[in-house]
C-alpha positions as CSV (number, residue, x, y, z in Angstrom):
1,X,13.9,-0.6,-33.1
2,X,14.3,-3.6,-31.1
3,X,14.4,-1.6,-28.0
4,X,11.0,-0.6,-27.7
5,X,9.4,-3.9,-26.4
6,X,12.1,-3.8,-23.8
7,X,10.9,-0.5,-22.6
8,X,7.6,-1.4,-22.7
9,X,8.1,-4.4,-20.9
10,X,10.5,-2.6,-18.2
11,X,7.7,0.4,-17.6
12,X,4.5,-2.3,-17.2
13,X,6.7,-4.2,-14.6
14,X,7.9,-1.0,-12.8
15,X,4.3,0.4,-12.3
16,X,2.9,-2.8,-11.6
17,X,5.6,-3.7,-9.1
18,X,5.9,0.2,-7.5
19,X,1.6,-0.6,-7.5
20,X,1.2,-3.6,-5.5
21,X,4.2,-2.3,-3.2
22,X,2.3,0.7,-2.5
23,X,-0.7,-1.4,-2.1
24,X,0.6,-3.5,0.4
25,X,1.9,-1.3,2.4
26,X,-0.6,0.4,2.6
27,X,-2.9,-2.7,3.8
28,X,-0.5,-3.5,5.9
29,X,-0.2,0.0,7.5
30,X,-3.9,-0.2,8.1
31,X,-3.9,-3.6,10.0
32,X,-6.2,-5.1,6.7
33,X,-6.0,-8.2,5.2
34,X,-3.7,-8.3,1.8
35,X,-6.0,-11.3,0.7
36,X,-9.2,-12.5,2.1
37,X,-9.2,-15.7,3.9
38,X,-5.3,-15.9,3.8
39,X,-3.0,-15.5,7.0
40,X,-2.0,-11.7,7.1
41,X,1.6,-12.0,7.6
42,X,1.8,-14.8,4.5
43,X,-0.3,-12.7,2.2
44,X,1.8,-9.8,3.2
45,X,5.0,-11.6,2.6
46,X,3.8,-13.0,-0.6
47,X,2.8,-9.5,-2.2
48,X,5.2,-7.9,-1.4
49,X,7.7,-10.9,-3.1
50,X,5.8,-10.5,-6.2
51,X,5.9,-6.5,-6.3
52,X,10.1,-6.8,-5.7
53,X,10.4,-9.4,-7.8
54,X,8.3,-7.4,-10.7
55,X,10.6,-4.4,-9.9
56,X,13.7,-6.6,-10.6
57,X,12.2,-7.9,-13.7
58,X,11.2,-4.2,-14.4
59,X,15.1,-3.1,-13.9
60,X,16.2,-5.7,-16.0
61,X,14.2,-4.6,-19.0
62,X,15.9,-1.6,-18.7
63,X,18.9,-2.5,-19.0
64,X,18.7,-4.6,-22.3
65,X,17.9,-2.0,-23.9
């Protein structure tokens, strides 16, 4: 029972983390801005922290389950 939540939890952080990671790359790939008005290489860097980071948190929903 007390498992669902942390599935939940672990799915919504995988697809937002796998999201933004595609994303980025995809910006990146492109030569577009992540961000308007923010340097390129720190916006990059900064997304793409947040979509591993989201993945980690993602994977460690998983496994308290």
């Amino acid at each position: 029972m007390e498992s669902g939540p942390a599935i939940f939890a672990g799915v919504v952080f995988a697809l937002f983390g796998s999201g933004l990671l595609v994303w980025t790359a995809a910006r990146v790939r492109r030569r577009e801005p992540v961000a308007l008005g923010v340097s390129p290489v720190a916006s990059a860097t900064l997304a793409s922290i947040a979509a591993v980071l989201a993945l980690t948190l993602g994977a460690w929903c998983f496994t308290q389950v």
